[in-house]
N, C-alpha and C positions, 0 to 999 in steps of 0.2 A: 586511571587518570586520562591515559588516552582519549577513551572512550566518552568522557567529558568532552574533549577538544573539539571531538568529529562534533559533536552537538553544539561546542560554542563557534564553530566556525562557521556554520551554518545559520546561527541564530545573531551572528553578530559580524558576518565577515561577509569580505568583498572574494570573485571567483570570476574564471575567464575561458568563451568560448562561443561559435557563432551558431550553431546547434543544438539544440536538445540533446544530451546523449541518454536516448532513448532505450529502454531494456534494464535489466537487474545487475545490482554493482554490489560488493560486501566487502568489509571490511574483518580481520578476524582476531582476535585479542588473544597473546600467551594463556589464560583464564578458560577458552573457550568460548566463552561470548563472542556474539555475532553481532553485526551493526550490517543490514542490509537495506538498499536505499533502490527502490522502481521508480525508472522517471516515463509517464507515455509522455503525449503531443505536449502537453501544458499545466502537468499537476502532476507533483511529486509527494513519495511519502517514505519517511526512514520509523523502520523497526530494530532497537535491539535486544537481544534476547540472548538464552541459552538453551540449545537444546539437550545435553548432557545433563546440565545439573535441574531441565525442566521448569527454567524460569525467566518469565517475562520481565523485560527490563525500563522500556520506553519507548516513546513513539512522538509524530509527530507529523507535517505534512499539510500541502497545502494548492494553490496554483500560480503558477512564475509567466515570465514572460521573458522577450530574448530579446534584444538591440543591440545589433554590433557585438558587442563580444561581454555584454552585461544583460546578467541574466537578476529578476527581480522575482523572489517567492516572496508569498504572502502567507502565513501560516493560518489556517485554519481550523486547528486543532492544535494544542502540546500541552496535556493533562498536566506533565513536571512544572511548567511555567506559563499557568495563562496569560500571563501580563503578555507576552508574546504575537498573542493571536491577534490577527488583523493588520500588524505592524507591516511594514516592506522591508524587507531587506535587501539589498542589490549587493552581490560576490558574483564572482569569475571563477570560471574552469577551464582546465587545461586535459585534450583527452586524445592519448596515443599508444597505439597496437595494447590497444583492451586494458591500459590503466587509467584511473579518471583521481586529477590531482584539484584538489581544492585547497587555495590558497588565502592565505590571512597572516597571521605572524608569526604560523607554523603552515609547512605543506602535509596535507594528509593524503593518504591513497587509498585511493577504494580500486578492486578487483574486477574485470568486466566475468558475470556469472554467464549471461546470454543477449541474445538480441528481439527486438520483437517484430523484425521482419517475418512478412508469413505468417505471423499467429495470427489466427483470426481470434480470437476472445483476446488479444493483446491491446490495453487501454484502461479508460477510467470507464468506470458503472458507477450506476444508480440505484438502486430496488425502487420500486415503481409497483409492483402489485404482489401481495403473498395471500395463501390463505390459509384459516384458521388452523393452527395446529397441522399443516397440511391437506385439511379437509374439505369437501364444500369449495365453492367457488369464488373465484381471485379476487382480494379486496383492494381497490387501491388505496397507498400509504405513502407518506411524505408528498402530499400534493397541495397540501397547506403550510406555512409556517416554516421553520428554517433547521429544523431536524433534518440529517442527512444520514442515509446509511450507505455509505459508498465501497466500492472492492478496485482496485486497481492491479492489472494483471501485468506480466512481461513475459515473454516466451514460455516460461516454464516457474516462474514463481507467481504468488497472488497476493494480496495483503486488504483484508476488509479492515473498515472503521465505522464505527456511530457514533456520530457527536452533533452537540448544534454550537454552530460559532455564534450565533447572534447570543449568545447567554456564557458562550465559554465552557459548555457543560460539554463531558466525554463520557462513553457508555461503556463501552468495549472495544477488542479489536481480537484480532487472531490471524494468524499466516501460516505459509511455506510455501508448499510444493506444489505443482499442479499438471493433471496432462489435460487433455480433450482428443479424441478418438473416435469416429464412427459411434456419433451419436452417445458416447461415454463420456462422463466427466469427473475425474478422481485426484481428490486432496489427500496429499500428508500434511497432517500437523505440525508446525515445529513451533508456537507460540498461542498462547491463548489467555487473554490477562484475566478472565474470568473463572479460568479454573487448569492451574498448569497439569493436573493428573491425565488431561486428555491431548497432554502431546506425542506423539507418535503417531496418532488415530491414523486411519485410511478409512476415508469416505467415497464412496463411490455415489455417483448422480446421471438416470439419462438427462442429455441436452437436445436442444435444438437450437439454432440461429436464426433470424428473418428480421429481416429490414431493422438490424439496428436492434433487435429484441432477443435478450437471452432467456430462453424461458429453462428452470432443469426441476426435477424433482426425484426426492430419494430421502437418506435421512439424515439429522444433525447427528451431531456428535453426543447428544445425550440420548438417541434413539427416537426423536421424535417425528413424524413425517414431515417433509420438507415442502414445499410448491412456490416457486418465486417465478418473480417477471423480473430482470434487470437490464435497462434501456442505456444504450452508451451515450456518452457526453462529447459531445465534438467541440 
């Protein structure tokens, strides 16, 4: 029931604060279920899940904006409720020594996990070029049309989405964990709506960075060769 709340309060409530509170926040249920919520600059996205019992819960997620102490998401995705998407919403937050309360006709609390100072892979992406099955040479995608494949990262957590809002249609999505190291790039799994047998995984990927351009390659979680371009959104 909780777990409802966090989601109705955000899909239907007012919240207060002059900031972004930028970095990874969770929320964590007697059940074991997780409700974790990454905000970068201007685009938020809440996943909940379980990684115990290995199951994907919901999602949702979108891009806000701040005046004064009202902050205004847009959702752009929420498979559970598309009537949703596209609507505004304007809540307020309240955020003190790493608890972040969102307010409506109940206070809820989310837990500060990290910050995204210093990360540099810390913010919202785009996929912008992959190629086939990893092979061969970069094809660009999503350069037409209103399909989006986006990942948004925070210090040490990541959360990808595909979905297109102009039609309300949702693909997928998957998260957790994440480092970036001297040219290293390595996911644990803790959600995958597509197929929960592969949470736990540990993917390893080289990276590079340049001008705004994350290029990494290695392999998905079904084993297949990976090669992507992902361009950050400012």
């Amino acid at each position: 029931m909780r777990q409802l709340i966090i989601f109705s309060l955000l899909l239907c409530g007012t919240a207060a604060m002059s900031q972004a509170p930028k970095g990874a926040w969770k929320s964590q249920e007697p059940t074991g279920s997780t409700s974790t919520l990454i905000v970068a600059d201007n685009y938020l996205t809440i996943a909940s899940y379980s990684v115990l019992n290995k199951s994907y819960e919901r999602t949702e997620g979108g891009p806000f904006t701040i005046q004064g102490d009202q902050m205004t998401y847009t959702p752009e995705f929420n498979p559970s409720d598309t009537a949703k998407v596209g609507i505004p919403i304007v809540f307020t937050v309240t955020k003190k020594d790493g608890i972040l309360t969102l307010k409506y006709e109940e206070a809820m609390v989310w837990m500060k996990i990290d910050e995204s100072e210093n990360a540099p892979l810390a913010g919202l992406w785009q996929i912008t070029e992959r190629a086939n099955d990893g092979q061969g040479g970069l094809v660009k995608i999503h350069q037409e049309g209103t399909r989006k494949t986006l990942k948004i990262l925070s210090g040490t957590r990541f959360h990808w989405i595909a979905f297109d809002a102009a039609d309300r249609t949702f693909y997928n999505t998957g998260g957790g964990t994440y480092t970036a190291k001297n040219g290293k790039y390595a996911e644990k799994i803790e959600f995958l709506s597509k197929d929960n047998n592969r949470v736990g995984m540990n993917l390893t990927f080289d990276y590079k960075l340049e001008n705004g351009r994350w290029e990494h390659t290695g392999k998905s979680t079904a084993g297949k060769p990976v090669h992507e371009i992902w361009e950050k959104i400012k």
